[in-house]
Structure formats: structure tokens, C-alpha cells
C-alpha positions as CSV (number, residue, x, y, z in Angstrom):
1,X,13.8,14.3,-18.5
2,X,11.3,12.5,-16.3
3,X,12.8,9.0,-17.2
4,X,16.7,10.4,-16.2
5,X,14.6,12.1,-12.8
6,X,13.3,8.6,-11.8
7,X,16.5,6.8,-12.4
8,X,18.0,9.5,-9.8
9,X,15.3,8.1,-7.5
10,X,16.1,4.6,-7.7
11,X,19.9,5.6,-7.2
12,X,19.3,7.6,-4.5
13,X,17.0,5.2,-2.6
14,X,18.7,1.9,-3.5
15,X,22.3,2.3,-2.9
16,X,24.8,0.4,-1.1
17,X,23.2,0.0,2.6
18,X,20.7,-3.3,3.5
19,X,17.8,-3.1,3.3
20,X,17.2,-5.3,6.4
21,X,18.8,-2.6,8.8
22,X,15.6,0.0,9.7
23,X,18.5,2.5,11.0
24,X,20.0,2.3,8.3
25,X,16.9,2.4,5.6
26,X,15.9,5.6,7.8
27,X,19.5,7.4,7.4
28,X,18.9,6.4,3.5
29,X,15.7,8.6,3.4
30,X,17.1,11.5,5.1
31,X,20.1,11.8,2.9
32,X,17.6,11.8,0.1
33,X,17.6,15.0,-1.8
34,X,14.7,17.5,-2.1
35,X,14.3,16.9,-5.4
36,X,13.4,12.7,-4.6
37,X,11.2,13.5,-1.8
38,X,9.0,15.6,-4.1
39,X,8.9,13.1,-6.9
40,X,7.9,10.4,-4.2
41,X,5.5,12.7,-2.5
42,X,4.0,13.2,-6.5
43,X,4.0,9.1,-6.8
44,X,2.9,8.3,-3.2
45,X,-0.4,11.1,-3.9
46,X,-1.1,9.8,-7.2
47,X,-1.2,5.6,-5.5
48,X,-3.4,7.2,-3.1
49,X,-6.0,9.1,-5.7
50,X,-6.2,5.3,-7.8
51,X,-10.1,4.7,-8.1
52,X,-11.4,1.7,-6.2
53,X,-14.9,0.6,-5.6
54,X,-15.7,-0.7,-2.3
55,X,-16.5,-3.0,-1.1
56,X,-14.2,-4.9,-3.4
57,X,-12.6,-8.5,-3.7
58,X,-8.8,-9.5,-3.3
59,X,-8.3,-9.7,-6.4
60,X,-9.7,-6.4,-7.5
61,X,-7.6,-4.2,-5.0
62,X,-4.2,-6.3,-5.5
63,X,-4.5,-5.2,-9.1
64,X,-4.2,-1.3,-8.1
65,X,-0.6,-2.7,-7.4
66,X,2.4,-2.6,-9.3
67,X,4.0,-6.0,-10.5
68,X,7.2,-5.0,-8.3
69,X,5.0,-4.0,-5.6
70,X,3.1,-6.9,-5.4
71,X,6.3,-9.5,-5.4
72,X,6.9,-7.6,-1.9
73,X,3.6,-8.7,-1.1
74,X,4.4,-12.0,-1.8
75,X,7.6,-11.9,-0.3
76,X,6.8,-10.7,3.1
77,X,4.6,-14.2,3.2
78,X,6.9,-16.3,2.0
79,X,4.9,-16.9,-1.6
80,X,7.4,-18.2,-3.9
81,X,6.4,-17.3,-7.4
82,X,7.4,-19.1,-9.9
83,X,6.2,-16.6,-13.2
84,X,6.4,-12.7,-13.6
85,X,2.6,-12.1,-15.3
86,X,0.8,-9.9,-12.8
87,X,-2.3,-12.0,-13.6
88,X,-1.2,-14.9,-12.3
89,X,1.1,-13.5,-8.8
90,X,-2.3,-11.7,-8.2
91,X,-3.7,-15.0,-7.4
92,X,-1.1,-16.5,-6.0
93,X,-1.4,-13.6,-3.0
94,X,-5.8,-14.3,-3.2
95,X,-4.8,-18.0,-2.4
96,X,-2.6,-17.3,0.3
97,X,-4.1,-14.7,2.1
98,X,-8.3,-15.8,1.8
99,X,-7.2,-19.4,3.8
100,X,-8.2,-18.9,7.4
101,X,-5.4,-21.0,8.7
102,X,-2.6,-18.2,6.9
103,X,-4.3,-15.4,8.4
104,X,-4.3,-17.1,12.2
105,X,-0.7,-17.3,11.6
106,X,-0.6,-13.4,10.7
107,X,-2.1,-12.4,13.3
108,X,-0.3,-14.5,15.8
109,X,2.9,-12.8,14.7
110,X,1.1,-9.3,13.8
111,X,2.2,-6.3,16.1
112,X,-0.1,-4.8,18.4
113,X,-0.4,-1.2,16.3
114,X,-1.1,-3.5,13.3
115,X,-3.8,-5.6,14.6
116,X,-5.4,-2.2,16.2
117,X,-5.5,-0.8,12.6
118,X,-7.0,-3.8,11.4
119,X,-9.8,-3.9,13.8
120,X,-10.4,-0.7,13.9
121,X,-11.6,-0.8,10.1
122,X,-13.1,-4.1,10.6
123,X,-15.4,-2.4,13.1
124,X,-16.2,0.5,11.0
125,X,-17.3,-2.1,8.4
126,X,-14.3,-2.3,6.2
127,X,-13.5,1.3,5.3
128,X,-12.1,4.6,6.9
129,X,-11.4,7.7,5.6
130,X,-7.3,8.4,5.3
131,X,-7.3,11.7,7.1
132,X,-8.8,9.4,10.1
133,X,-6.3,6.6,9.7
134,X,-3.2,8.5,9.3
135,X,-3.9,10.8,12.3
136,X,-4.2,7.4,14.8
137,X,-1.6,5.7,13.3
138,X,1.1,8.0,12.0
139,X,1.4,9.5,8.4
140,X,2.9,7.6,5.8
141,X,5.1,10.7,4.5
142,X,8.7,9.1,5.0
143,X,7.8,5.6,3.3
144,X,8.8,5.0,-0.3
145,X,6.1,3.9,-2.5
146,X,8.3,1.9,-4.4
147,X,8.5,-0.8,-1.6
148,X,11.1,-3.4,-3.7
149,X,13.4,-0.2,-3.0
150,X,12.9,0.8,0.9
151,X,10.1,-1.3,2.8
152,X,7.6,0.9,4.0
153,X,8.3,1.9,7.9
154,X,4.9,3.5,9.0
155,X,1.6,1.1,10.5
156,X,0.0,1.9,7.7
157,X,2.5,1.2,4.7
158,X,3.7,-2.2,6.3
159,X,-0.2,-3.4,6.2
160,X,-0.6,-2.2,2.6
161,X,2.7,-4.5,1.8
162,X,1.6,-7.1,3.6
163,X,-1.9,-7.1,0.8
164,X,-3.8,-6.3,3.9
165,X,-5.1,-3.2,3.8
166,X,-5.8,-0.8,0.8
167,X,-5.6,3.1,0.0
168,X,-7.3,4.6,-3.0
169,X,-10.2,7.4,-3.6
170,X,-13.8,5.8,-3.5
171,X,-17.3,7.3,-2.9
172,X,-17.5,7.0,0.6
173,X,-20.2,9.1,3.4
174,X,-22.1,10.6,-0.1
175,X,-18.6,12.2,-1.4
176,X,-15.4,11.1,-2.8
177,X,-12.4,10.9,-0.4
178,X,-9.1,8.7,0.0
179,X,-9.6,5.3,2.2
180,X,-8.6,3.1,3.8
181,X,-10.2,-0.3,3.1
182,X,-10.3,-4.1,3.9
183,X,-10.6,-6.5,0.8
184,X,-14.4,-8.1,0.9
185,X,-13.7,-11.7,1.0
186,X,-11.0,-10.8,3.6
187,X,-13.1,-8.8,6.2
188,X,-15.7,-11.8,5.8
189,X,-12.9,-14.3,7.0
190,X,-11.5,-12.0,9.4
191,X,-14.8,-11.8,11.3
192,X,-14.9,-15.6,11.9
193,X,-14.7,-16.4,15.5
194,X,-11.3,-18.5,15.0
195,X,-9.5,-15.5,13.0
196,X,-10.8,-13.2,16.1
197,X,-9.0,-14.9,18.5
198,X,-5.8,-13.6,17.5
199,X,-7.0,-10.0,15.9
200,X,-9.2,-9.0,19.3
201,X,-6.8,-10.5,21.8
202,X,-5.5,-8.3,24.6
203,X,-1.3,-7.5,23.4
């Protein structure tokens, strides 16, 4: 029953339209049914109750990710991947995204809301609480969490498919809460003074 439920999901999600078009992706998710909302609003709160430790490496927090998820990652840097083990795509991504002269180029082309979210966590010292997140930057309620289906459309979900930022429950402020949190060896390269050019610039 729950396999033939999340086949419905995928139908309903996937479809005919492309995936490119962001009117078009949004029309797909209010067509959805009730019935698909609440079984992505059950995956999106269990991806966002996933333990993490923080602070934590790349390579740590990639691998809360699924294998689909994490080609999307990949994708939206133009990584081409060359295998399907999870092991070896994780580092892939760690490659790309911990050399200083890939995240300039983010950050050149990152929007302003983006880069705002970024440094906003970066200035907290690498971790916010959700609730704090969400209610600055908009809720993540109408993006899939199966991103290879429908690319995420809020601040926050287009960071977390872009490996940038990560959302799991941790012990943070003495008591265990949902975050939102930088990758260690990434905050450490974002707070170089050529990377903070492009994240603290004026937009």
C-alpha cells in the first residue's frame, strides 16, 4: 500500500510539463492532490528530524542526502558524474564545492535573498534554528523533497540543492531543535577575505 501511495506521488509530481518552466512547476503542485501533499509534508518532516552533529564536515552532511538528491546537487554545478555509488558522488560535490575559486563563482551569480541567508548563518557562527530561518526567508511548505522531481522553489530549498546549506535536528542552545547549518570546512572558506567579496557585497 505505501509502495503503490508513493508511486502516485511520483506520477503526480512528474508528469508531462518541464521542469525548467517555474509557472509551470508551481501549477504542477497545486493540482497535486491532498492525499500527495500529506505524504510529502510526512517525507519533507521526517528529512528535517535526520540527526546531524554540528559542526560537521561536507562530507558528513552530503551523506544525510539521498543518491537522487545529491545528483541534483551535482547538477545544479555542472559536476558530471561518471558512477552511481553515493560514496564516491559525495566527494565529487566535497571537491567542487571546498575550492575557493568555485565558491567565488557562486556567489558572483548567487541571488541577493540567497547570499543574505548565507551570511546571516555565517554570522551566527554556522547554525540557526529553522523556526528563525523559515520565518525571514519563507517556509519551505510548497517544495518537493524529492528535488530530481520538482526543484525546490523557496530561499531555503534552492540552497539545500545547491549542497550549501543543511537542515536536520542537532543539540543546539542546551536542547534539541531543527537547524539550519553551514558545512565546517565550508564556513571556514567562506570567511576568507576573497570569498567575502562576493557574499558581503552590497546587491
Amino acid at each position: 500500500m505505501i509502495q503503490s501511495v508513493g508511486i502516485q506521488v511520483n506520477q503526480d509530481l512528474s508528469g508531462d510539463l518541464d521542469m525548467n518552466d517555474k509557472t509551470k512547476r508551481k501549477a504542477q503542485w497545486d493540482r497535486l492532490p491532498k492525499p500527495s501533499r500529506v505524504i510529502l509534508g510526512r517525507k519533507r518532516f521526517r528529512d528535517q528530524k535526520k540527526p546531524v552533529s554540528i559542526p560537521s564536515p561536507l562530507s558528513r552532511l552530503l551523506d544525510t542526502l539521498s543518491l537522487r538528491n545529491l545528483k541534483i546537487v551535482a547538477k545544479n554545478h555542472g559536476i558530471i558524474l561518471s558512477h552511481n555509488r553515493k560514496k564516491l558522488v559525495i566527494e565529487k560535490i566535497c571537491e567542487f564545492l571546498t575550492n575557493q575559486d568555485n565558491l567565488v563563482l557562486i556567489f558572483q551569480n548567487c541571488p541577493p535573498p540567497e547570499k543574505q541567508l548565507i551570511r546571516e548563518i555565517l554570522n551566527a557562527g554556522g547554525c540557526l534554528r529553522y523556526p528563525d530561518i523559515i520565518s525571514r526567508f519563507g517556509s519551505e511548505e510548497k517544495d518537493s523533497p524529492y528535488w530530481f522531481l520538482m526543484l525546490p522553489e523557496s530561499t531555503l530549498g534552492q540552497l539545500r540543492a545547491k549542497g550549501l546549506v543543511f537542515v536536520g535536528e542537532a543539540f543546539y542552545d542546551s536542547w534539541l531543535q531543527v537547524i539550519v547549518c553551514l558545512a565546517s570546512d565550508v564556513s571556514t572558506l567562506l570567511n576568507d577575505t576573497t570569498i567575502k567579496t562576493f557574499l558581503f557585497q552590497t546587491d
